[in-house]
MARMITOR-264921 format. One line per 10 residues: their letters; for each residue z, y, x of N, C-alpha, C, CB. Coordinates in steps of 0.2 Angstrom, whole numbers, plus 5000, padded with zeros to 4 digits. Each point is the difference from the previous one (the first is absolute). Glycine has a CB too. Layout:
# MARMITOR-264921
A = Z Y X Z Y X Z Y X Z Y X  ...
This chain:
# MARMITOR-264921
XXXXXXXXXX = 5153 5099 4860 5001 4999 5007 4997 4993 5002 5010 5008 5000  4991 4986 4996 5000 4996 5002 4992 4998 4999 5013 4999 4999  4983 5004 4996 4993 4999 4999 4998 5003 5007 4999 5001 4986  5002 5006 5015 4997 5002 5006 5001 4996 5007 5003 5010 4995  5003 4987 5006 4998 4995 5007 4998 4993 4996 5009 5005 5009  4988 4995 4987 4997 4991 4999 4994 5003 5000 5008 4991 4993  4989 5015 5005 4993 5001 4999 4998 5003 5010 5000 5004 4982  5004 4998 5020 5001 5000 5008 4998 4996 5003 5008 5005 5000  4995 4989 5000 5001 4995 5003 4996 4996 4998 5010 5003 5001  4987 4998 4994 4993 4996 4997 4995 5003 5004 5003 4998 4986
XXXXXXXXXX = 4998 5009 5015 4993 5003 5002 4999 4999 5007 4999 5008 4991  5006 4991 5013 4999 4999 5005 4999 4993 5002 5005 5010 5002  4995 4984 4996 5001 4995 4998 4991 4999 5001 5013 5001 4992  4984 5002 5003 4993 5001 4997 4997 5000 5007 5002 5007 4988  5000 4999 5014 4997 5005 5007 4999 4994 5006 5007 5013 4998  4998 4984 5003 5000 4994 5005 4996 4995 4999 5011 5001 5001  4991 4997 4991 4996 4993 4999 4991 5002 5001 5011 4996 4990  4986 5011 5007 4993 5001 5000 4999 4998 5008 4998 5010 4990  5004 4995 5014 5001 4998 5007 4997 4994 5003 5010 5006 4997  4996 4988 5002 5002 4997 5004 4995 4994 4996 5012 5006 5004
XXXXXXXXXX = 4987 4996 4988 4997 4994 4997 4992 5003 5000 5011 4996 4992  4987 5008 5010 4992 5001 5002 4997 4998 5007 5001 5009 4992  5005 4992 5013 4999 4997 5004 4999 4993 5002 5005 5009 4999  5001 4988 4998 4999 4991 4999 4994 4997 4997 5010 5001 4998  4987 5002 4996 4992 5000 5000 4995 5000 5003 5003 5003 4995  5000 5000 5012 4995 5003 5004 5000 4994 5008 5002 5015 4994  5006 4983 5007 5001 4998 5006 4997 4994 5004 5009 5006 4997  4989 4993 5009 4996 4992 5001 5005 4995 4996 4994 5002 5013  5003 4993 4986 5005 4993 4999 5003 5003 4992 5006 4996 5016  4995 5008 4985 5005 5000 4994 4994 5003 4993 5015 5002 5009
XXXXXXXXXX = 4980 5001 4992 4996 5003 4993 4996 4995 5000 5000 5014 5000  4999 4979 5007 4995 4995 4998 5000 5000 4992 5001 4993 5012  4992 5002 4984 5001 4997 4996 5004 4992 4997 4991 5009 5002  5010 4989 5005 5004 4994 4996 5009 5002 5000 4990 4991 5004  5011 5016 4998 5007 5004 4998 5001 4999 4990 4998 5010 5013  5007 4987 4986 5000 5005 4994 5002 5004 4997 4999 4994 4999  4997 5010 4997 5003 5007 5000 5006 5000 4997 4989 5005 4998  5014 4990 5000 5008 5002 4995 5003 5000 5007 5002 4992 4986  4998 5003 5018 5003 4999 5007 5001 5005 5004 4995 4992 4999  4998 5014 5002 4998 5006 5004 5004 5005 4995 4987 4997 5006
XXXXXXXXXX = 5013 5006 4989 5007 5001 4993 5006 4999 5004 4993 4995 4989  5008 5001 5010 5008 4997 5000 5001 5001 5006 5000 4991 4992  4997 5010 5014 5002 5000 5008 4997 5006 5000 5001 4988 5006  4996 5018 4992 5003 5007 4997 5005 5005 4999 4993 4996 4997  5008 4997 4996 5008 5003 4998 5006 5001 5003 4997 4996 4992  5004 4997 5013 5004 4998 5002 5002 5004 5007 4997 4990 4992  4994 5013 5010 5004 5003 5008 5000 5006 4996 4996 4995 5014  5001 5009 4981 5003 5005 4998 5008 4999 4999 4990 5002 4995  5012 4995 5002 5008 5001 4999 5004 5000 5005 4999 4994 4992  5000 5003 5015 5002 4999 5005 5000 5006 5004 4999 4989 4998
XXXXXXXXXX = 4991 5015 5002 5002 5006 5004 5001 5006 4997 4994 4996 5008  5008 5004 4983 5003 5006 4999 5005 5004 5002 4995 4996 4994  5009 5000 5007 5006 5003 5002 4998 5005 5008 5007 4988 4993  4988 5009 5009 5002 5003 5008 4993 5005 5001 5006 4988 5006  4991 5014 4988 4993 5005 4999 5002 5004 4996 4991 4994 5001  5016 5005 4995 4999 5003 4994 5004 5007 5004 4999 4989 4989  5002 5012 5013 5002 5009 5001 4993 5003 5003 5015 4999 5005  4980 4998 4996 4995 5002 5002 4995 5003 4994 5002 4992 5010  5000 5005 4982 4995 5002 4996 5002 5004 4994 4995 4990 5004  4999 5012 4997 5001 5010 4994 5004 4995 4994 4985 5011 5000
XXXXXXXXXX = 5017 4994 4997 5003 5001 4992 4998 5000 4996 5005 5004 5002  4994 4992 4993 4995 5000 4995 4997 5005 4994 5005 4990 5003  4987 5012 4997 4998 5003 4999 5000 5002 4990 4997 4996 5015  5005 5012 4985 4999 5000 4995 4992 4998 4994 5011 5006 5006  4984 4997 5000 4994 5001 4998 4997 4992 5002 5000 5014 5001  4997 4984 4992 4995 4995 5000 4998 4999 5005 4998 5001 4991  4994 5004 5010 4996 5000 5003 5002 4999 5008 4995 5006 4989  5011 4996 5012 5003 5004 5007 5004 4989 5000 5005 5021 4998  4996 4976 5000 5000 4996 5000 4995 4993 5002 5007 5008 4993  4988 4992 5002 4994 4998 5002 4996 5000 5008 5002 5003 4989
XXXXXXXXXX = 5001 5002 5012 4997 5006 5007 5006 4994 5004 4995 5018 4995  5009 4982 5005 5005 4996 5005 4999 4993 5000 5010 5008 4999  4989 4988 4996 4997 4994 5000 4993 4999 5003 5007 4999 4991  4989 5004 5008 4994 4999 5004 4999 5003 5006 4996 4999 4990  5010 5005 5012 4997 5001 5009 5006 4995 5002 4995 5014 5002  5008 4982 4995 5006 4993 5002 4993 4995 5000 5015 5003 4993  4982 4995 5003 4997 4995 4997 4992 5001 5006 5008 5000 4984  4993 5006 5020 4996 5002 5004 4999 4999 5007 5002 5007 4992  5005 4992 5008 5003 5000 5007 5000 4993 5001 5007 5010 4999  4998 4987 4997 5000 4991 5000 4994 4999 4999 5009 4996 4995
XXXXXXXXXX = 4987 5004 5003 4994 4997 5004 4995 5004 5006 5000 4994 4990  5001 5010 5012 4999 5002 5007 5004 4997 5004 4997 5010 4997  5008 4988 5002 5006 4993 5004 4997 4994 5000 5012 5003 4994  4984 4996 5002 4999 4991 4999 4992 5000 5005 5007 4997 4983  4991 5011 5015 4994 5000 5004 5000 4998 5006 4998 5007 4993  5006 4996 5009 5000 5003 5006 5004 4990 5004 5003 5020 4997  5000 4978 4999 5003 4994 5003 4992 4994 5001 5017 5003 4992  4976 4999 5001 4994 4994 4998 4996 5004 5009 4998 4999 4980  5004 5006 5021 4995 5003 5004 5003 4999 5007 4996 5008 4991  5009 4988 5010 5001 4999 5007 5000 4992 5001 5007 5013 5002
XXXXXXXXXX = 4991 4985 4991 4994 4991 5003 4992 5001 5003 5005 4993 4988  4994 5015 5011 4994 5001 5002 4999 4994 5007 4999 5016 4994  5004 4986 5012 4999 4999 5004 4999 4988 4998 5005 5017 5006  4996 4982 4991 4999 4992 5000 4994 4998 4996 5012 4998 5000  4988 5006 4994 4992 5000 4996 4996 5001 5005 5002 5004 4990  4996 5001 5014 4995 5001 5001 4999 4998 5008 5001 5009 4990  5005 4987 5014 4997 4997 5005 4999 4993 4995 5005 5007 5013  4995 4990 4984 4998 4992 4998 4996 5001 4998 5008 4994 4997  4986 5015 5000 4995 4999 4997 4995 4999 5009 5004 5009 4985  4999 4995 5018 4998 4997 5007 4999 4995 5004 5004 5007 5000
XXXXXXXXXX = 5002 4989 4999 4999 4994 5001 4996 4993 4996 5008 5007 5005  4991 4995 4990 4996 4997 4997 4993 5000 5000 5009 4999 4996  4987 5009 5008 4995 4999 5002 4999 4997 5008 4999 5009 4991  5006 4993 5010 5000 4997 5008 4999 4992 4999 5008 5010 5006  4997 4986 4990 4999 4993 4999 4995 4998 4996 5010 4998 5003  4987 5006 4994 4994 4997 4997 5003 4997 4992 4993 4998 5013  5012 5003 4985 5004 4999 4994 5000 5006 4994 5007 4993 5009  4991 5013 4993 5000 5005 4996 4997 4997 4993 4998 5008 5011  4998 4988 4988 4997 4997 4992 5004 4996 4996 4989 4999 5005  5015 4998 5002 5006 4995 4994 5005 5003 4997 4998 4992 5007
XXXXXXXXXX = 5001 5008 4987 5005 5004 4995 5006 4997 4997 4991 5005 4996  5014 4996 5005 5005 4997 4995 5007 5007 4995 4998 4986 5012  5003 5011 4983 5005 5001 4996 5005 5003 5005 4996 4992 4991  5006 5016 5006 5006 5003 5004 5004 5001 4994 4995 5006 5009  5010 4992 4991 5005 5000 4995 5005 5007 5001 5000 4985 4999  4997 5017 5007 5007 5008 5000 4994 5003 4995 5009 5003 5015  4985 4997 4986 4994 5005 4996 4998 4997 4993 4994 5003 5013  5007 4992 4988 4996 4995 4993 4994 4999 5000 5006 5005 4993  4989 4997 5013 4992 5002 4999 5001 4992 5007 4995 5019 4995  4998 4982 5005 4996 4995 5007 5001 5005 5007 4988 4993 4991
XXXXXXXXXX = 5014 5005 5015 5000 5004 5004 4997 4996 5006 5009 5008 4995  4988 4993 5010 5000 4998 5008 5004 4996 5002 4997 5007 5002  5001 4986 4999 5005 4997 5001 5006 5000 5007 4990 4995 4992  5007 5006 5014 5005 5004 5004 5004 5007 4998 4991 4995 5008  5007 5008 4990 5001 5007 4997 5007 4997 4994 4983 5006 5002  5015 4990 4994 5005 5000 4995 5004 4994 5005 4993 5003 4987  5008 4994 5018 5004 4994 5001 5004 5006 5003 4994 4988 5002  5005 5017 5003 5004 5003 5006 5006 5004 4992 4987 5003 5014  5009 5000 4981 5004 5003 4998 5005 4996 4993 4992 5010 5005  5005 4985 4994 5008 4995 4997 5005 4999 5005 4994 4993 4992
XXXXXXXXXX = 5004 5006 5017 5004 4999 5004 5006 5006 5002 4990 4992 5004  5005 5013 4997 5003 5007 5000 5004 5001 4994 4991 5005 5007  5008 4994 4987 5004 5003 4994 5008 4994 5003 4986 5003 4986  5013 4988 5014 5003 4998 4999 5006 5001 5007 4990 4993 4990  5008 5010 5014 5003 5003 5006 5007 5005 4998 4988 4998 5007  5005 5006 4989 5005 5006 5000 5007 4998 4993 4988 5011 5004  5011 4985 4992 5005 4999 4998 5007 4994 5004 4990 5004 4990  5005 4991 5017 5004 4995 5002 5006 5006 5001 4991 4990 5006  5005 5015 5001 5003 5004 5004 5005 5007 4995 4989 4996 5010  5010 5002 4985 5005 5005 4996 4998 5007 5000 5009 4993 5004
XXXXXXXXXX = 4985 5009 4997 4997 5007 5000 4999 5000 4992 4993 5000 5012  5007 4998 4985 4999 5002 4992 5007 5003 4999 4993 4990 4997  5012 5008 5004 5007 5007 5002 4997 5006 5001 5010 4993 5006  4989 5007 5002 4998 5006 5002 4994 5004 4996 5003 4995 5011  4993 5002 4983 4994 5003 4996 5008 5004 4994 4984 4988 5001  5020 5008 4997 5002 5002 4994 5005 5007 5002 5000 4986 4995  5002 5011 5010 5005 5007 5004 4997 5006 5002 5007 4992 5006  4985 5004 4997 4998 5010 4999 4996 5003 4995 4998 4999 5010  5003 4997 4985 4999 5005 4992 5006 5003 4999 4993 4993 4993  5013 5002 5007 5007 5004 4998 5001 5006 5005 5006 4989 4996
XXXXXXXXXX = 4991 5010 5010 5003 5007 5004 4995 5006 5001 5006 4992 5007  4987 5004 4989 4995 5006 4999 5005 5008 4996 4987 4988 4998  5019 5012 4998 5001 5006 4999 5002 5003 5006 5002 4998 4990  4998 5002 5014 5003 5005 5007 4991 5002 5001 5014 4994 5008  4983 5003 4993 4992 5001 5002 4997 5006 4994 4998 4985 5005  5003 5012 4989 4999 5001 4993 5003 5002 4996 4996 4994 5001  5009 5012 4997 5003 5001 4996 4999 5000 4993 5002 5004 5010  5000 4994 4986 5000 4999 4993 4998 5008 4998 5009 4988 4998  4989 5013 4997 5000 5007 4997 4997 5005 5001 5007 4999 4997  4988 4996 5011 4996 5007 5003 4994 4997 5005 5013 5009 5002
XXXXXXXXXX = 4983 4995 4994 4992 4997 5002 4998 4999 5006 4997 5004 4992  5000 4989 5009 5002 4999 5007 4991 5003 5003 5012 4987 5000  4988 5015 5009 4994 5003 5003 4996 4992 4996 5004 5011 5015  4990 4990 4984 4994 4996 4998 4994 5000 5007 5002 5004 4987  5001 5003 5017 4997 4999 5007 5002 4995 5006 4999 5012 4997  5009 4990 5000 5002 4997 5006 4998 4989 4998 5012 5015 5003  4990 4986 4992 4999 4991 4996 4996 5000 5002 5003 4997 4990  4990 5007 5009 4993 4994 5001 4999 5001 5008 4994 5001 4987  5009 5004 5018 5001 4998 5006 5001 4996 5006 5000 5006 4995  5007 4991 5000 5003 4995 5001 4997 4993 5000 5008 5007 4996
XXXXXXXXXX = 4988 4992 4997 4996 4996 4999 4993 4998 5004 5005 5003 4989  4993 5002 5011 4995 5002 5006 5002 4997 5008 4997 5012 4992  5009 4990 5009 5002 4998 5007 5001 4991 5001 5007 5014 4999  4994 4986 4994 5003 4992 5000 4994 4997 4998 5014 5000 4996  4981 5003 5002 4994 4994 4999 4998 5001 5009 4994 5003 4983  5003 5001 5019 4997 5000 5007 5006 4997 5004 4992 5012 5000  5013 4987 5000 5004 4995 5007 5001 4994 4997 5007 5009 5006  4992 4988 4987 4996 4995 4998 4995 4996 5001 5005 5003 4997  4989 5003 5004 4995 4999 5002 4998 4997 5008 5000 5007 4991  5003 4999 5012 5002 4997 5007 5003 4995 5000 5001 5009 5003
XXXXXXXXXX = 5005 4989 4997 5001 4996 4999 4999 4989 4997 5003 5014 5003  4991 4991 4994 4997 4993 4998 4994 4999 5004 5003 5001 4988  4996 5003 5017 4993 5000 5002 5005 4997 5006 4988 5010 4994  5018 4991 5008 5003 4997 5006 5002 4993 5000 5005 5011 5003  4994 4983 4991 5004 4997 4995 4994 4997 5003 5010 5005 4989  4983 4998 5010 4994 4994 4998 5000 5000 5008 4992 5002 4986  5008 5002 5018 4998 5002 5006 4997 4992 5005 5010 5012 4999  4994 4983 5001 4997 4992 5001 4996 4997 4997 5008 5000 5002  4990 5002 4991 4995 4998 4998 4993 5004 5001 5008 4996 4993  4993 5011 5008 4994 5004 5002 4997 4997 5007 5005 5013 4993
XXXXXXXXXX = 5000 4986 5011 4997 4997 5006 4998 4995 5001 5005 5005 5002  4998 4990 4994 4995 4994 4999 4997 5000 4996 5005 4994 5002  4991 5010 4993 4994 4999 4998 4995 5003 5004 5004 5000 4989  4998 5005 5015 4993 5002 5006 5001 4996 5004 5000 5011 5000  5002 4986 5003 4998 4994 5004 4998 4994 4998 5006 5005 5006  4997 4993 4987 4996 4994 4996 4992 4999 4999 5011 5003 4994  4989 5005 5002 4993 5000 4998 4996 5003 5008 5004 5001 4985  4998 5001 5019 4995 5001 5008 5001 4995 5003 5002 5011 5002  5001 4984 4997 4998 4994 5001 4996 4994 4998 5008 5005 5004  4992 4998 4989 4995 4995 4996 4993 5007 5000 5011 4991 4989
XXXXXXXXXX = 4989 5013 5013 4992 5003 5002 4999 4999 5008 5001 5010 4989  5004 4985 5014 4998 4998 5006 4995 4994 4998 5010 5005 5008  4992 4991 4989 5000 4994 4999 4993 4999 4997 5014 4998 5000  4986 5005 4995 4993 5002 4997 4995 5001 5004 5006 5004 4992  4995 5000 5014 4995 5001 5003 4999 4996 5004 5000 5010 4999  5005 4987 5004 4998 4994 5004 4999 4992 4995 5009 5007 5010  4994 4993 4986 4995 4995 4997 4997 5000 4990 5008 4992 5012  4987 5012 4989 4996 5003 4994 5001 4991 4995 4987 5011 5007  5013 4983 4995 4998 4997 4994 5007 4995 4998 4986 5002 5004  5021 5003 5000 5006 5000 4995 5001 5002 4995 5003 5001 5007
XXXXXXXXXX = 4998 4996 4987 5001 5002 4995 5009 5005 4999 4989 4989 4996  5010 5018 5009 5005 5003 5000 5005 4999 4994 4993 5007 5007  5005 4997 4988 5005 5001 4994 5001 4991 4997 4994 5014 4996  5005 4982 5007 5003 4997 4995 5006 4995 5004 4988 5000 4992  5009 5001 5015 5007 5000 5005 5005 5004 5000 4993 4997 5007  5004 5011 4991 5006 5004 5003 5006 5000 4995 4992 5008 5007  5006 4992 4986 5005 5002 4995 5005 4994 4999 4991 5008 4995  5007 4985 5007 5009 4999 5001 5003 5001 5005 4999 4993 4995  4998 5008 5010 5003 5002 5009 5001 5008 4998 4990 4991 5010  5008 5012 4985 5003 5007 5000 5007 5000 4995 4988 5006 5001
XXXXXXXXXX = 5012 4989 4994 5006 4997 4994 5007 4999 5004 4990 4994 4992  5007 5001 5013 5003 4995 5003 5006 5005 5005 4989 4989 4999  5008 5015 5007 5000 5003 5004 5006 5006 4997 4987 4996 5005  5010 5008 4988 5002 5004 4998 5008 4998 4998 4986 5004 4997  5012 4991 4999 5009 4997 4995 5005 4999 5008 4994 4991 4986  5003 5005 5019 5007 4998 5006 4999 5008 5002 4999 4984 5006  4998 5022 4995 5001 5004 5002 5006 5005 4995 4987 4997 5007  5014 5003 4986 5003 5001 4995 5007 4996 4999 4990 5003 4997  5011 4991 5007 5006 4998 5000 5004 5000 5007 4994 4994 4991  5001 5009 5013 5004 5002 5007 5002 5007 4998 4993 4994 5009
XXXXXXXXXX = 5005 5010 4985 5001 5008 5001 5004 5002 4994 4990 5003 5006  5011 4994 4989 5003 5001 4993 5006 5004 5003 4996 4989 4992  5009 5007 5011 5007 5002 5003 5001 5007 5003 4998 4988 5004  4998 5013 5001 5001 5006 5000 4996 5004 4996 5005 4998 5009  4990 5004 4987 4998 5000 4996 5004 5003 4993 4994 4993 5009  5010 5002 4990 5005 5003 4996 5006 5003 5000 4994 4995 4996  5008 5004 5012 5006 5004 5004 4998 5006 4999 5003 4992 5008  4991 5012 4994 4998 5006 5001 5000 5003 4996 4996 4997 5006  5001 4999 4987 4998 5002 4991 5010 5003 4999 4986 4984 4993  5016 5010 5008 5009 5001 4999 5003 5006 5002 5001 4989 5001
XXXXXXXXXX = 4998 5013 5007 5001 5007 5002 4997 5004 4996 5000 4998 5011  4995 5002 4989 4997 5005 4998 5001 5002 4992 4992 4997 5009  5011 5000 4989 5001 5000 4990 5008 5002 4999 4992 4986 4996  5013 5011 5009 5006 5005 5002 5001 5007 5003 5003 4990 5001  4990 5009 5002 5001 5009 5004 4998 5005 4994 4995 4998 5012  4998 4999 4983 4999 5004 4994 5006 5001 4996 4990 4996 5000  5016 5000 4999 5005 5002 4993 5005 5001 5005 4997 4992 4987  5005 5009 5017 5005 5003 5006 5003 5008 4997 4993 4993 5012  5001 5008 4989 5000 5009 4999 5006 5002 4993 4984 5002 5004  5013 4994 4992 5002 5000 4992 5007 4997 4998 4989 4998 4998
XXX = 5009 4995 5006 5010 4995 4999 5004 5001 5004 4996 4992 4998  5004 5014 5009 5005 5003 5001 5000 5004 5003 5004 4994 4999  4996 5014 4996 4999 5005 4999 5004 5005 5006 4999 4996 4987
């Protein structure tokens, strides 16, 4: 009797931890590389413990069959990261207006070190999203990422395969209103670069033996950065809405 509920209680244990710990692998800020993994581990284990108690009438009984086993770990281990995805895929909208704005300022070449990625990224592009990352933890939205894994079982039920239609719809939905919304983010910059450069192809025609390009590109640098420090603000007010409406659905069910 008493082997039967420790091996219970171990397996549901298991079910959570894959869960919650593939997920953590996956989530912004927290699957960066300067996380350490015992750290991403240990803050696994630990909101496992805490949300078993309150999941656990939600999850099957443990399986006699191996294979039938396996099969429940890896559509768990499926799911948490479809969670973490879904949380990397609603920065779309900050990546991809700073890849904007850095053509509009004429910065697009300057490369610097991203420590959420580990690689070289755009340097607008990588500032906006350490500011965004470092937001979403000021503002306490990192809660809100953790609580909608824990409440993904009402969305997600453990022991039962979830639609693959409906996920990648979901995903699909949240990349295009990131998209949109990044293209609404850069929207100040699109507009000063058409009038930047239509006015440096006024200028050109009116006086041929300006040496345009070598005037325009600090006046495009210069212009571009005070135009970046008038917008960041709201800019990442919008990024902030828009990253709480994404895990809403999930963190309270």
């Amino acid at each position: 009797m008493l082997d039967a509920f420790l091996n219970q209680n171990l397996f549901h244990f298991l079910l959570v931890f894959v869960r919650l710990g593939t997920a953590m692998l996956v989530l912004p800020g927290l699957s960066s590389t300067y996380v350490s993994v015992n750290i991403r581990i240990l803050l696994a284990v630990t909101i496992t413990l805490v949300a078993l108690p309150t999941v656990g009438a939600a999850l099957p009984p443990a399986p006699d069959n191996t294979a039938f086993l396996v099969l429940l770990i890896a559509v768990e281990a499926t799911i948490g990261v479809f969670l973490g995805m879904m949380a990397q895929f609603l920065l779309v909208p900050v990546s991809f207006a700073g890849n904007i704005m850095g053509f509009s300022t004429g910065l697009m070449m300057a490369q610097a070190f991203d420590p959420t990625t580990a690689q070289q990224s755009a340097l607008i592009a990588g500032f906006l999203g350490e500011v965004a990352m470092v937001m979403v933890f000021v503002t306490g939205m990192h809660h809100l990422m953790i609580e909608a894994v824990v409440n993904s079982y009402d969305a997600f039920p453990p022991g039962q395969m979830p639609d693959t239609g409906d996920m990648v719809q979901l995903l699909v939905t949240i990349l295009s209103s990131g998209f949109r919304l990044g293209l609404q983010l850069a929207a100040p910059f699109i507009i000063y670069a058409i009038i930047f450069n239509a006015t440096l192809g006024v200028i050109a025609r009116l006086m041929p033996q300006l040496n345009v390009l070598f005037v325009a590109m600090p006046a495009q640098i210069l212009f571009g950065l005070a135009l970046l420090m008038t917008t960041v603000p709201f800019l990442i007010y919008s990024f902030l809405g828009h990253f709480e409406r994404g895990l809403i659905n999930l963190a309270m069910p």
